[in-house]
Each structure stands twice: as structure tokens, then as C-alpha cells.
N, C-alpha and C positions, 0 to 999 in steps of 0.2 A: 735484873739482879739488884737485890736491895743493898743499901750502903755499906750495914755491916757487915755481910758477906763480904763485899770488895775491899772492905779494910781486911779483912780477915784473909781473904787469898792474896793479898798485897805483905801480909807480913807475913804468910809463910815465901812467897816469894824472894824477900829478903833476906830469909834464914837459905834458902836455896845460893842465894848470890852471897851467902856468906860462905856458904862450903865452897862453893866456886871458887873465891879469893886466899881460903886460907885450905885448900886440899893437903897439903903435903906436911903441916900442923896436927899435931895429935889433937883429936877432935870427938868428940863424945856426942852423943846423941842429947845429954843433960844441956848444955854447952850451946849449941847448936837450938835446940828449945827455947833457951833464954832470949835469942835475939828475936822470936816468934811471940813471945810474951805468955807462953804457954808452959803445962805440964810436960815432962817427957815425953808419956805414955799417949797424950791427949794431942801433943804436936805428930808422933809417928803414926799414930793412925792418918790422922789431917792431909800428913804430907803425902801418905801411899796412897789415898783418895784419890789427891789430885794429882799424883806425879806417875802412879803405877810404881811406883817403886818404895823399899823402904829409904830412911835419910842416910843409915849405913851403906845400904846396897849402891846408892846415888854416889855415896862419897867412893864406894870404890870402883865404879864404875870413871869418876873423875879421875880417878890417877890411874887408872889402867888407860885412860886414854892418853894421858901427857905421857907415861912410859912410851905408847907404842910411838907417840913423835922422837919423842929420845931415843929412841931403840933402831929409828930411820934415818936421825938427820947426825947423830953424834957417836963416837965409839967412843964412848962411856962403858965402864964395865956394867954388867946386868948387875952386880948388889949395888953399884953407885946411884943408879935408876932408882933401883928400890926403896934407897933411902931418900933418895930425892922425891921422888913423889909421897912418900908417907907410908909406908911401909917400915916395919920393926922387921923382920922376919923376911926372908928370902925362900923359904916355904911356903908362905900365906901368901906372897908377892906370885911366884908360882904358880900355884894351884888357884889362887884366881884370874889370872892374866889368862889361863887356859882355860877355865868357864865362860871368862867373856869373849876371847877371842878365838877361840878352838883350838890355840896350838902353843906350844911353849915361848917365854921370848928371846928365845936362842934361835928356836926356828922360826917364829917371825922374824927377826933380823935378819938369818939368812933367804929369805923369802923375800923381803919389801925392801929396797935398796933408798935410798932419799929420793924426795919427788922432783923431777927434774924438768924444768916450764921449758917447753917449747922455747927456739932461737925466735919463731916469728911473734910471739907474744915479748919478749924478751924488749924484741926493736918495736915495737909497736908503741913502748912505753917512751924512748928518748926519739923519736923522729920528732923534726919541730912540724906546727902546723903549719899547714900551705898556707900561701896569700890569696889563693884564689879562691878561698872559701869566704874573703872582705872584699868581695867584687864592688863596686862605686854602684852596681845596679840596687842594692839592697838600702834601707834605710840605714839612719843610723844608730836606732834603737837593734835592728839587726845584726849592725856588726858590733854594737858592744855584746849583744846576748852571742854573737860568737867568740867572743874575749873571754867572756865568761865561764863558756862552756868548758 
């Protein structure tokens, strides 16, 4: 891959990690362009090239995803989601929530309850380390690499 090419998928990359960070910001495809150092018209094709997708479709594909963690982990009303992920319209919110995900998010809420980790994953994180994994047989470059670990 030549270098300009890798600048060039490097900045759309960053126009990528900019919708990422500001999804729930009203956001324009012009907008989003500028941080690519490109045309509009000339960054949306680029980005659907390499992303499969357009930079619209990406950005709402981002906030349909942060709704459905909101719609699992908090009882938040469905227009508070809406507005919070970047949505104007609880319509638009709507009707795409149910292209991406196949079902309204009234019934996904009622359907996906919060994700709820295992008790033994839970304790697996505060058990303290045993000592007999710094047995005196080991070196001592050993038991610092299990300090470290």
C-alpha cells in the first residue's frame, strides 16, 4: 500500500472516530468531510468504499446502538434515548431503530432486560492471588513476572 493511500484511509479513519465521539451532536455529512480534508460528495463515496456503509447511515447506525444499551441498562423514557443519542424526531428514532434492529424499542426493552455477569465472573475479579503461585522453587525474575501479571 502506497503512503498516500495510508494517509488517505488514516484520515478518513478519523472522520470515522469523529462521528464516534460526537454521535448524539447534530452532525452533517459537510461537517464530518472537513475533518477528512475532503469534498462532501468526494468523502461519502470514500467512506462507503471503505466502510460499506454511507457516513449518514454509520452515524445512525451509532446511535441506534448506544439507545439499545440505554433502552437495557436505564429506564429512561424512549423520547429521553431519542434525544440523547441525537435524534430530533421520535419518528425517525422509530423507524430506524426498527430497520436496524427488527423491532420497535418499546419491544426491545421489553424483550432484552440489563446484561447480568455471572456471580462466578463477578468473584473471580476480588479473590486475592494465592501464594503459592510465588513458590521459593521459581526464580526471581519469576515471581516478579507473577506480580506483574
Amino acid at each position: 500500500m502506497s503512503r498516500e493511500v495510508e494517509e488517505f484511509n488514516r484520515r478518513l479513519l478519523r472522520a470515522r472516530d469523529a462521528i464516534d465521539r460526537a454521535y448524539a451532536e447534530p452532525l452533517d455529512v459537510a461537517a464530518i468531510a472537513a475533518v477528512a480534508h475532503l469534498s462532501p460528495a468526494h468523502f461519502s463515496r470514500c467512506f462507503r468504499a471503505l466502510f460499506g456503509e454511507t457516513p449518514h447511515r454509520y452515524l445512525q447506525r451509532r446511535r441506534i446502538e448506544r439507545s439499545m444499551f440505554l433502552l437495557r441498562e436505564t429506564g429512561r423514557s424512549i423520547t429521553d434515548i431519542c434525544t440523547d443519542v441525537g435524534f430530533n424526531s421520535l419518528g425517525t428514532f422509530s423507524r430506524t431503530f426498527r430497520e436496524i434492529v427488527g423491532e420497535s424499542p418499546s419491544g426491545y426493552r421489553r424483550g432484552h432486560g440489563p446484561v447480568i455477569v455471572p456471580g462466578c465472573v463477578q468473584m473471580a475479579n476480588t479473590r486475592p492471588r494465592e501464594a503459592s503461585a510465588r513458590s521459593s522453587s521459581f526464580g526471581e525474575a519469576a515471581v516478579e513476572a507473577v506480580s506483574l501479571a
